[in-house]
Phi, psi and omega in degrees: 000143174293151160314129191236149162276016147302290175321354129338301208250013195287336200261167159271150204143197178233175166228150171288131192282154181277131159260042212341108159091007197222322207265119121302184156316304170306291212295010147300321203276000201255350143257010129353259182303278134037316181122342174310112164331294170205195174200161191240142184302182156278145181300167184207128204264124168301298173334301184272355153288345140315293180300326186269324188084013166100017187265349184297126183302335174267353159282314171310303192313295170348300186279323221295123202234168194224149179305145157092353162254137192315226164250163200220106195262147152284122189259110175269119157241198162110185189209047165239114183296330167310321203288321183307329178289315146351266179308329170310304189282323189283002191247011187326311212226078174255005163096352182252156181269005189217211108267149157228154185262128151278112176245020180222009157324131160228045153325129189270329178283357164235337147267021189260334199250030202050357195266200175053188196308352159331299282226348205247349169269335186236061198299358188272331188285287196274033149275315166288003189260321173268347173292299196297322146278334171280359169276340200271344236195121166272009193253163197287123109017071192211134191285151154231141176223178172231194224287304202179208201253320188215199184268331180278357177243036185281109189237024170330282170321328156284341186287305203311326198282274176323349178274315184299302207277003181226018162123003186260192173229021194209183167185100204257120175214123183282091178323003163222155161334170170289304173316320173288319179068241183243027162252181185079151174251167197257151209256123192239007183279315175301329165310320185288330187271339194278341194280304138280018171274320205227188204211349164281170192287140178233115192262114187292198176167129196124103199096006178268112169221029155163182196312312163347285152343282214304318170322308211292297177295346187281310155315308218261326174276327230084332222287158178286335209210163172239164176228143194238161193220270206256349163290342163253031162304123197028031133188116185324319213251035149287336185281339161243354136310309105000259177348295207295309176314330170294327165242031170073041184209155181227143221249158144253155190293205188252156160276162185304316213273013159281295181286350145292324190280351160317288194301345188249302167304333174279337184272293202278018134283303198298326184269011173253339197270290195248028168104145193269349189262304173304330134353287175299324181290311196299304202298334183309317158306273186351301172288304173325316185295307183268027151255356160341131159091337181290180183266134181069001164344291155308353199233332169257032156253014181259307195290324156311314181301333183234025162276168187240320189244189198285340204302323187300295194282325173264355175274354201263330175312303178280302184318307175317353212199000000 
């Protein structure tokens, strides 16, 4: 039988939100395992996956999948049906089970360019843009969008309703504006309207930052399932907090010394996927992220920002620990 976007919602859990520059092969595969339901790639510009013919190194990196991860949608953006479509028959058996579309960047270098959420002001646009990929493609379909563009234009419930009606089968909605970016908090009441809006599955998203959280959006919205994005930034294991909170059970958190050796393992994914000198560079944001919070935190992200090499980096990693 084909991949159903039902097949999500069989385990309890969250799914990992697509990041530019964050959901890689690794950190998928390390919330996976974690417990993540599923997860979505880094965007990938249809137009220019068209145009390279599949030869750009950051577009290979993108598709690139690691043993051992679940399931996973391809994140498509741009806003022309030919090039989504397209680009759709050329990525089918690129190893991921869904595609998903981005409507909800709110990136200037991409919404400069009408795509990402720009795509939320021309919803006529963007409905030929999810028909045209849901016609190119036998694999299921699913949007991310946010609440609207601004505060006077929150049209969620309509994208949402055109998104359904041209074919997708999901509906991912980041609860704040284009304008709001990732500050301010999100109005989780639009999850809740999109959630009656439509009759595919609606996935929240925003403010989840643990197990509480989820509960807390799973009531208060409906949405079938929540999905987390920078809260699981350097750390993987919200995804099985979130699970355990879903079956009435609790986790103890991670030890520091659980999160260097994460953080050591997330380095030789990365240096596995792209090479030990991009690597050090790729990790750096990372390692911040998993020392958040530690005692010298800051003082040892000064000393990781100026090694160079991986040896420099896994030894200050184990040392830490």
């Amino acid at each position: 039988m084909s991949f159903q976007i039902s097949d999500l919602l069989k385990n309890p859990g969250a799914g990992l939100a697509p990041m530019a520059g964050v959901t890689d092969a690794a950190m998928r595969l390390l919330c996976h395992e974690q417990g993540a339901a599923w997860a979505v790639s880094e965007m990938l510009s249809a137009k220019g996956w068209v145009f390279s013919g599949g030869r750009n190194r950051n577009a290979q990196d993108i598709l690139a999948r690691l043993p051992g991860e679940g399931p996973a949608g391809l994140q498509l953006f741009g806003s022309d049906p030919a090039y989504i479509a397209e680009a759709a028959r050329r990525l089918e058996n690129a190893g991921f089970q869904f595609f998903d579309l981005n409507f909800g960047c709110p990136a200037p270098k991409i919404t400069g360019n009408g795509e990402g959420s720009a795509m939320m002001r021309d919803p006529v646009r963007l409905g030929a843009v999810v028909r045209a990929l849901s016609e190119a493609t036998s694999l299921p379909v699913t949007v991310k969008i946010r609440a609207g563009w601004d505060s006077s234009s929150i049209n969620a419930p309509e994208v949402a309703r055109i998104c359904e009606d041209n074919g997708a089968k999901a509906v991912a909605v980041h609860a704040r504006t284009r304008d709001q970016q990732y500050a301010g908090k999100a109005d989780w009441r639009i999850i809740r309207d999109v959630k009656r809006a439509v009759s595919v599955p609606v996935f929240g998203n925003g403010d989840v930052r643990g197990g509480a959280d989820a509960l807390r959006m799973l009531d208060e919205t409906g949405c079938d399932a929540v999905i987390v994005g920078r809260a699981a930034q350097g750390n993987p294991w919200i995804f099985r907090e979130i699970a355990a909170a879903i079956q009435g059970k609790e986790v103890p958190p991670p030890t520091p010394e659980e999160r260097m050796e994460m953080a050591v393992r997330h380095f030789q994914l990365e240096a596995q996927l792209y090479g030990e000198k991009l690597a050090v560079l790729q990790m750096r944001k990372h390692i911040a992220w998993y020392v958040h919070g530690m005692k010298g935190a800051s003082r040892f992200r000064e000393r990781i920002n100026q090694m160079n090499s991986a040896e420099e980096v896994l030894a200050a990693l184990r040392e830490k620990y």
